[in-house]
C-alpha positions as a Markdown table, in Angstrom:
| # | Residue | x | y | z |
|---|---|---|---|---|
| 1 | Unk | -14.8 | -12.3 | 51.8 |
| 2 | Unk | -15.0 | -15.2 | 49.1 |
| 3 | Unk | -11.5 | -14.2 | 48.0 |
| 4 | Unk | -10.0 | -14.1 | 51.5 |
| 5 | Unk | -11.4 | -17.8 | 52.0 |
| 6 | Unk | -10.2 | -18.9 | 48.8 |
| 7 | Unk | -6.9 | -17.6 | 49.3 |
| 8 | Unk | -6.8 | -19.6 | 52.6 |
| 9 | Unk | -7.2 | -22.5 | 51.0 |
| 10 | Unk | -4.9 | -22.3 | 48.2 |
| 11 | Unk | -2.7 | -22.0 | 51.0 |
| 12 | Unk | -3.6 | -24.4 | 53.6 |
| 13 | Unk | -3.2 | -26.8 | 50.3 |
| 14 | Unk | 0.0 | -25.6 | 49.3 |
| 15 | Unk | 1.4 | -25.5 | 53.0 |
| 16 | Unk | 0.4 | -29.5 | 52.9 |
| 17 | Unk | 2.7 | -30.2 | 50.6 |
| 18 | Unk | 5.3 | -32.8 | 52.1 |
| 19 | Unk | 8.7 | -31.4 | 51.9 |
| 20 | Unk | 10.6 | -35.7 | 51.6 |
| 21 | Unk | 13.6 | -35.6 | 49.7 |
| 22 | Unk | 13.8 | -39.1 | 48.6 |
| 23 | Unk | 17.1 | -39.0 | 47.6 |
| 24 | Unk | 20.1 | -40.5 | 49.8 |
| 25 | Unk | 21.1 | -43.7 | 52.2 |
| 26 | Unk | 18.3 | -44.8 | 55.0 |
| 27 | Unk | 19.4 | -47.5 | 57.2 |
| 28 | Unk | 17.9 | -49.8 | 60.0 |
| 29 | Unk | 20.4 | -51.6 | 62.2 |
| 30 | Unk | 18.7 | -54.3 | 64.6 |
| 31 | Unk | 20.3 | -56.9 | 66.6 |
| 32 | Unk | 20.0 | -59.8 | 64.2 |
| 33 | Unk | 19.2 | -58.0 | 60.7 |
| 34 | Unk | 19.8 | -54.4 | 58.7 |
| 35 | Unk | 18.5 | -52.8 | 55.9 |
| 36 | Unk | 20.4 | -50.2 | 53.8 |
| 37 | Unk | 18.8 | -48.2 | 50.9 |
| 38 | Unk | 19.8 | -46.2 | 48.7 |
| 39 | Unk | 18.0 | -44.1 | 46.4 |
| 40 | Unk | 19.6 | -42.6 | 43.2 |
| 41 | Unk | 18.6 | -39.0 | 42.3 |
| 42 | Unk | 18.7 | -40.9 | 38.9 |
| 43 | Unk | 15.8 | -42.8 | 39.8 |
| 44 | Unk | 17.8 | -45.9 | 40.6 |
| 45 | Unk | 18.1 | -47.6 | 44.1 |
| 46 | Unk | 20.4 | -50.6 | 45.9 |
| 47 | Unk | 18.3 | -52.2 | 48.6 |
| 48 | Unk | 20.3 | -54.5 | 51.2 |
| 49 | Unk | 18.8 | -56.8 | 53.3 |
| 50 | Unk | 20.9 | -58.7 | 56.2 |
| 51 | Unk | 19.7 | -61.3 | 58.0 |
| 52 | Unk | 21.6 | -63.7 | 60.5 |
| 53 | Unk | 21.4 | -66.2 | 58.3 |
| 54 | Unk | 21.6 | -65.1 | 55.0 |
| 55 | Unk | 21.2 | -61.4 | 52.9 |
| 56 | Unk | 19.7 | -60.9 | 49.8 |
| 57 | Unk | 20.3 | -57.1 | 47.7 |
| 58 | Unk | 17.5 | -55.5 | 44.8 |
| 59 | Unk | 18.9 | -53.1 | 42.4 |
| 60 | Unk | 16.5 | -51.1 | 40.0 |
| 61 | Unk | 14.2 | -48.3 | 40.0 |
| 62 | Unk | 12.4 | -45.9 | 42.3 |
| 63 | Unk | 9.4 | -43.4 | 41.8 |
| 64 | Unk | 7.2 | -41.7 | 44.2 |
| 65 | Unk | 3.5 | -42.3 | 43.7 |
| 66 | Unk | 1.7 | -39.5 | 46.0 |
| 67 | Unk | 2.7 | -37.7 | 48.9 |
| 68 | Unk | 3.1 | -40.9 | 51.5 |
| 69 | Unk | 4.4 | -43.4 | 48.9 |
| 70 | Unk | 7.5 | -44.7 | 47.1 |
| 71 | Unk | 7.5 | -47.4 | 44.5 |
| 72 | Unk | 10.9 | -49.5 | 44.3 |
| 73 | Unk | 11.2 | -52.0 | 41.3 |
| 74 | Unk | 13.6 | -54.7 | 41.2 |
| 75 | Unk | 15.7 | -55.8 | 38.0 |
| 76 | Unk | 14.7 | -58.9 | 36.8 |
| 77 | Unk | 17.0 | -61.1 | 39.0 |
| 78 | Unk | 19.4 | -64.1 | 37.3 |
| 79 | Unk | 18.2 | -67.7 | 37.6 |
| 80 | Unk | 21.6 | -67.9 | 40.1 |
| 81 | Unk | 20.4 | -64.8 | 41.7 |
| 82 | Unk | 16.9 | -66.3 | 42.4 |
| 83 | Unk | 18.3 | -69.7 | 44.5 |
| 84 | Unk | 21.0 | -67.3 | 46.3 |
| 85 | Unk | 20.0 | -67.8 | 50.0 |
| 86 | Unk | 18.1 | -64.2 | 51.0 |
| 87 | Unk | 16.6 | -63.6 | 47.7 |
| 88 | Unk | 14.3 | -61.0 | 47.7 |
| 89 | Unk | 11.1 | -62.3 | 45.9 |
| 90 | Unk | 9.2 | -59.7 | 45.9 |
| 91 | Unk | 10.4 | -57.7 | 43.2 |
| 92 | Unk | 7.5 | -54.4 | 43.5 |
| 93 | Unk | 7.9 | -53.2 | 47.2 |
| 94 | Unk | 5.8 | -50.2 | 48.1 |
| 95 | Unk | 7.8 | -47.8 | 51.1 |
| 96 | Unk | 5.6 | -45.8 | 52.9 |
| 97 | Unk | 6.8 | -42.0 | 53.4 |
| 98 | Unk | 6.5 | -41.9 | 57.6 |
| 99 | Unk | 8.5 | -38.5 | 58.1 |
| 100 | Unk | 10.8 | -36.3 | 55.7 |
| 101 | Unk | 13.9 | -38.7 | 56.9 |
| 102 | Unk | 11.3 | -41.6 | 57.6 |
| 103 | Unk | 10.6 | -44.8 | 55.1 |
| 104 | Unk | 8.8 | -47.9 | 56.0 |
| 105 | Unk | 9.4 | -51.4 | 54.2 |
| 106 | Unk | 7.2 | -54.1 | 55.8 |
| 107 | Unk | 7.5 | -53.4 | 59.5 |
| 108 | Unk | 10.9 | -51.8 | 59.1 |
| 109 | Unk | 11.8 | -48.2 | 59.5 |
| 110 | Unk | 14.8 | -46.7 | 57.9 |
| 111 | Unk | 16.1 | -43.5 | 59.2 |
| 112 | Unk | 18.0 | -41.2 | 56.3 |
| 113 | Unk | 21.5 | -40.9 | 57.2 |
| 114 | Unk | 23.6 | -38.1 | 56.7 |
| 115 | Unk | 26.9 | -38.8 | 55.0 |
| 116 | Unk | 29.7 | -36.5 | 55.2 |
């Protein structure tokens, strides 16, 4: 009996594992901004944000930190780069894994998009 239980465990715990693929292009398109990611399966990424009135772009790298988070890191951004209108300041930006195709960044939610 202790065997049966343990072996339901092990494989409640192993059926829990999230099957995300972070690699490939998520995008949100809204009516006055969009964000397009896209993560490397060299551990790089290219974030682009657009805004009416300006956009700003964060290249560096990406890691995943447990099951429901993703760790982006910026490059160190050029003094030019830093007074561009749209800069994005924050140079550590934590995604949160919402669905297999699912990330959130801030209140955004990027869909994975499927290129042919």
């Amino acid at each position: 009996m202790k065997q049966i239980l343990i072996i339901g465990v092990l494989f409640f715990l192993i059926s829990c594992k999230s099957n995300f693929v972070a690699e490939g292009n998520y995008e949100k398109v809204g009516s006055d901004f969009s964000y397009s990611l896209k993560l490397n399966k060299d551990s790089t990424f290219v974030l682009i944000k657009k805004y009416f009135e300006g956009s700003g772009s964060c290249i560096g790298k990406w890691r995943i930190v447990n099951s429901n988070q993703v760790i982006l890191e910026c490059n160190k951004a050029t003094v030019i780069e830093s007074l561009a209108s749209g800069y994005i300041s924050d140079r550590i930006m934590t995604l949160k894994i919402i669905k297999p195709k699912k990330l959130k960044l801030d209140n955004v939610i990027m869909h994975k998009v499927e290129i042919q």
